[in-house]
N, C-alpha and C positions, 0 to 999 in steps of 0.2 A: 235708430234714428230718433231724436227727441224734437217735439214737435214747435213750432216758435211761433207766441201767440202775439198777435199785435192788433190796435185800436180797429184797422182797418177790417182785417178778422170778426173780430167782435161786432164790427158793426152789418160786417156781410151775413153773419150770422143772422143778427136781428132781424135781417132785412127777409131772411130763410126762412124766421120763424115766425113773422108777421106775413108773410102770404101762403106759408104753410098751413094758418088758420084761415087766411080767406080760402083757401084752394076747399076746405071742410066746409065753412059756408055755401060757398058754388055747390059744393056735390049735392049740399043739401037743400038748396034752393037755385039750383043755376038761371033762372031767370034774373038772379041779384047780376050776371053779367052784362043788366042794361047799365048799370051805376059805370062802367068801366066805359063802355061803348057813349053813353054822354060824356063822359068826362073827357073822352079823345074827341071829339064831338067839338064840346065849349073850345079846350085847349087847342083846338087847331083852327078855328074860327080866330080865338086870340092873336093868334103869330101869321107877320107878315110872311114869313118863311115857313118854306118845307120841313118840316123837323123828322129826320131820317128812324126815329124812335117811333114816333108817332105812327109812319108809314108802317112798320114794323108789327104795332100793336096791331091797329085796324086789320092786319092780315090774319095776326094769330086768333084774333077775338073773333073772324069770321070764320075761322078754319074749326076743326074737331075739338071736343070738349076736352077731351084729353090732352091735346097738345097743349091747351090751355092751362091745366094742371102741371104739366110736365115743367112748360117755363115756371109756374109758379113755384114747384116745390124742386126742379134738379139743381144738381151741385156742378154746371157748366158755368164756361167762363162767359159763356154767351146767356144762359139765362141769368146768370150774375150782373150783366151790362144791363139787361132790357128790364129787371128787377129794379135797377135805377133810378128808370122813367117811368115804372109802376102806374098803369089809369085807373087802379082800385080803390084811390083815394075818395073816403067814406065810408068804404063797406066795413070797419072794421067800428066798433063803439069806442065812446073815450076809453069805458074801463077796460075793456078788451089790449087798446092798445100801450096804456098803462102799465099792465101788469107784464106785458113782452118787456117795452122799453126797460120797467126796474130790475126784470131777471137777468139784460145786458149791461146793467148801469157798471160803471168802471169799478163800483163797490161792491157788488157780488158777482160779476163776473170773471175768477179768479182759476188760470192756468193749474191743472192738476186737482181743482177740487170740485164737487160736486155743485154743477152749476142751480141756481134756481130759477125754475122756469113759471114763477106762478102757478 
């Protein structure tokens, strides 16, 4: 079976390996999960509507630290969706998230070869 790579891959990917790294942050500081918890916070204060994402987070961010991890770092279609709507926005540095985004850029992320991850 040969594998079939496409943008959307690539960028699921990224998305893998950018909370892959906050999941290491958390472990190592999990109090950094108020950054997530305000961020659902503002963002639901923002919107006149219910946002079903949103609903979703606040449950997982209050539930066990682990399951917290598990959406961040499984290969489900369902941690894939809610990775989407990601509330970890900040926890990660510019340079931090720089050196993810160039290892997925369309120019070194290349089917069959040795990916670069920074």
């Amino acid at each position: 079976m040969t594998l079939t790579y496409s943008d959307h891959a690539r960028l699921d990917e990224r998305s893998l390996a950018l909370h892959g790294l906050v999941a290491k942050k958390l472990a190592a500081k999990p109090l950094l999960i108020e950054i997530a918890r305000e961020n659902l916070r503002r963002w639901q204060h923002a919107n006149d509507v219910v946002v079903p994402a949103f609903v979703e987070w606040k449950a997982i961010l209050n539930g066990p630290f682990d399951l917290v991890v598990r959406i961040l770092t499984e290969r489900t279609e369902n941690a894939q969706r809610l990775r989407q709507s990601s509330p970890f926005a900040g926890l990660l540095t510019e340079s931090e998230r720089k050196a993810i985004y160039e290892s997925y850029s369309a120019r070194t992320y290349h089917p069959g070869s040795q990916r670069n991850f920074g």
